[in-house]
N, CA and C atoms as a LAMMPS dump frame, in Angstrom:
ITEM: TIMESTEP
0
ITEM: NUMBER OF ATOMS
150
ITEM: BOX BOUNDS ff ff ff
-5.0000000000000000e+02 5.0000000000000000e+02
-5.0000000000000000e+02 5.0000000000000000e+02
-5.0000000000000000e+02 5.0000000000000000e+02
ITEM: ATOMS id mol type element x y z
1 1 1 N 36.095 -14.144 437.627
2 1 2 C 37.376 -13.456 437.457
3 1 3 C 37.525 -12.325 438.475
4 2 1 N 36.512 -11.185 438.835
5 2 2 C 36.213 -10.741 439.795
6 2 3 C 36.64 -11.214 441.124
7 3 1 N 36.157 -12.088 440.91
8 3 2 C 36.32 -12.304 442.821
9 3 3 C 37.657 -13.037 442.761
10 4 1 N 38.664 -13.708 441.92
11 4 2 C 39.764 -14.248 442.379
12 4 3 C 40.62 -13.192 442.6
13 5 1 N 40.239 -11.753 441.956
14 5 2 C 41.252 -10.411 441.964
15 5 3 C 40.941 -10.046 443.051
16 6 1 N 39.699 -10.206 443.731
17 6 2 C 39.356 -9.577 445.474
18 6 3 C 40.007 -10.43 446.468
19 7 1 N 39.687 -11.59 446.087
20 7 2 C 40.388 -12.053 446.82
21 7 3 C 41.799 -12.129 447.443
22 8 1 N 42.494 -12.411 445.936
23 8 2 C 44.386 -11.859 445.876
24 8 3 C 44.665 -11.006 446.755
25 9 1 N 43.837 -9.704 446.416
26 9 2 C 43.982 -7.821 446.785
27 9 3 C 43.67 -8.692 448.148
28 10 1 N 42.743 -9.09 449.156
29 10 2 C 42.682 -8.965 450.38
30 10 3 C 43.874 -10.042 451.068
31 11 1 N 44.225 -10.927 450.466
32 11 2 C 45.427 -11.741 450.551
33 11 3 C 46.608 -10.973 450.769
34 12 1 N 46.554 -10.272 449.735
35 12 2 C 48.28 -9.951 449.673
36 12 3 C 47.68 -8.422 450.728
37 13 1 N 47.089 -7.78 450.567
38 13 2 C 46.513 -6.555 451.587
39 13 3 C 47.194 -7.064 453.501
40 14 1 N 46.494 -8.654 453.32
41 14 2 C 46.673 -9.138 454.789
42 14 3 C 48.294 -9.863 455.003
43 15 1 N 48.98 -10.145 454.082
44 15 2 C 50.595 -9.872 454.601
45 15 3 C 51.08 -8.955 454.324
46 16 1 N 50.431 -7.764 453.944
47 16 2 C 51.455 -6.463 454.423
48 16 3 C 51.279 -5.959 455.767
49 17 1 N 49.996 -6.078 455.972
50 17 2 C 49.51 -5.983 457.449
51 17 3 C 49.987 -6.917 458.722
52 18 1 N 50.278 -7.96 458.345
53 18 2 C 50.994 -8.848 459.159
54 18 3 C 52.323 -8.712 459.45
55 19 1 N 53.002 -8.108 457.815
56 19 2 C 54.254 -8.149 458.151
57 19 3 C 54.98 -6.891 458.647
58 20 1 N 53.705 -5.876 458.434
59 20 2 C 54.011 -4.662 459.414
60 20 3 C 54.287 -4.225 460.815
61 21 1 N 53.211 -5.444 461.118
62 21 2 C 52.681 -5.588 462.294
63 21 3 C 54.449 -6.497 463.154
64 22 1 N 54.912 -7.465 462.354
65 22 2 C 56.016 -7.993 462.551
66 22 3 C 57.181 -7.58 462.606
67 23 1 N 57.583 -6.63 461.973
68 23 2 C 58.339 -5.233 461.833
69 23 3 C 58.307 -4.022 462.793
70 24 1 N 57.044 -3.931 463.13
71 24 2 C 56.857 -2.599 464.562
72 24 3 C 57.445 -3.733 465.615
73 25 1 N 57.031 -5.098 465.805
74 25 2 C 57.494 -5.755 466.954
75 25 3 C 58.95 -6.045 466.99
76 26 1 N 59.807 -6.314 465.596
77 26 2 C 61.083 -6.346 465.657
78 26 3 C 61.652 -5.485 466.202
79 27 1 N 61.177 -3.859 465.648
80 27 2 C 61.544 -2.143 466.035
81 27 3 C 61.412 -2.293 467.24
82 28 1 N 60.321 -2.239 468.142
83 28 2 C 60.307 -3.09 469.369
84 28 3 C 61.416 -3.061 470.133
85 29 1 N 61.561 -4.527 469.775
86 29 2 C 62.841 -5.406 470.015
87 29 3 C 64.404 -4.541 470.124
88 30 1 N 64.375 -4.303 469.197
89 30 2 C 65.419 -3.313 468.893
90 30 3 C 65.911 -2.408 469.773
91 31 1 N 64.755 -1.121 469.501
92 31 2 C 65.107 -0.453 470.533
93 31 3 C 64.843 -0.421 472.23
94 32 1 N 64.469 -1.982 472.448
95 32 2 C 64.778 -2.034 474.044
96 32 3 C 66.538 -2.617 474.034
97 33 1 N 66.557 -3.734 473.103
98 33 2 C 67.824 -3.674 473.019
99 33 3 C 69.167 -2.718 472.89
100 34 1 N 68.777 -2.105 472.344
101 34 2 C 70.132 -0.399 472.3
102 34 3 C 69.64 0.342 473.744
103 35 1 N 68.447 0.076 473.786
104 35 2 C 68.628 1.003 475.529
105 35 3 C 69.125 0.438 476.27
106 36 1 N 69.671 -0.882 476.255
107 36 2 C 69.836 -1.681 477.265
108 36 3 C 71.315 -1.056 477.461
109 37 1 N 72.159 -1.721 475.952
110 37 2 C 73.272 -1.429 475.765
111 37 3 C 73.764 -0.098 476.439
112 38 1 N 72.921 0.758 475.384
113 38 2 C 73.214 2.701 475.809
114 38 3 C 73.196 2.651 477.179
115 39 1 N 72.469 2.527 477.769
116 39 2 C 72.834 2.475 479.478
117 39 3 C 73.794 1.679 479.7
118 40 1 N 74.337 0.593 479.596
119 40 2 C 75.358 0.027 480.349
120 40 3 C 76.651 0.871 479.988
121 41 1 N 76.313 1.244 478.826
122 41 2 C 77.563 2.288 478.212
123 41 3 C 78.222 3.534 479.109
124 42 1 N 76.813 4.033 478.926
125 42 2 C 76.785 4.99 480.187
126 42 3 C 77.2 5.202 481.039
127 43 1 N 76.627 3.856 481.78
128 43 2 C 77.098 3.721 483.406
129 43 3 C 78.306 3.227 483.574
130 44 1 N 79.102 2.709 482.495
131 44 2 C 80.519 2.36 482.331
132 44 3 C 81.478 3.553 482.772
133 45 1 N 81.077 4.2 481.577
134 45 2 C 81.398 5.671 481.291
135 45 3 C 81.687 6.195 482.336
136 46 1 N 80.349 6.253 482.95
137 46 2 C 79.982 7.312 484.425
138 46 3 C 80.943 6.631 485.479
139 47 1 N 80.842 5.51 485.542
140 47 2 C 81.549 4.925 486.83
141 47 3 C 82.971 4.865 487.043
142 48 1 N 83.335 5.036 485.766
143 48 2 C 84.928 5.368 486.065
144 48 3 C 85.744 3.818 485.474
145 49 1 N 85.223 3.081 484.997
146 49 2 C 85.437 1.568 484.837
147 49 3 C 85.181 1.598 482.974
148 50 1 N 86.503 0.99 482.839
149 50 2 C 86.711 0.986 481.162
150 50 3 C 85.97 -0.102 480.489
């Protein structure tokens, strides 16, 4: 009984860790994406072009 509860705990332990890990890489994602944007915005802005 022991060990099927250690086991679970390191189971479910290792998709929070995974899916954390999947989540910092989305965040990632993300914010290269809005920098991309935010600069083109910018340089819209800046350049005189609507």
């Amino acid at each position: 009984m022991m060990k099927s509860g250690r086991n679970f705990a390191e189971k479910r332990a290792r998709e929070i860790y995974w899916k954390s890990i999947a989540d910092n890489r989305d965040d990632e994602i993300r914010k290269k994406l809005c920098g991309e944007v935010c600069q083109r915005n910018i340089l819209e802005k800046y350049s005189g072009q609507p």
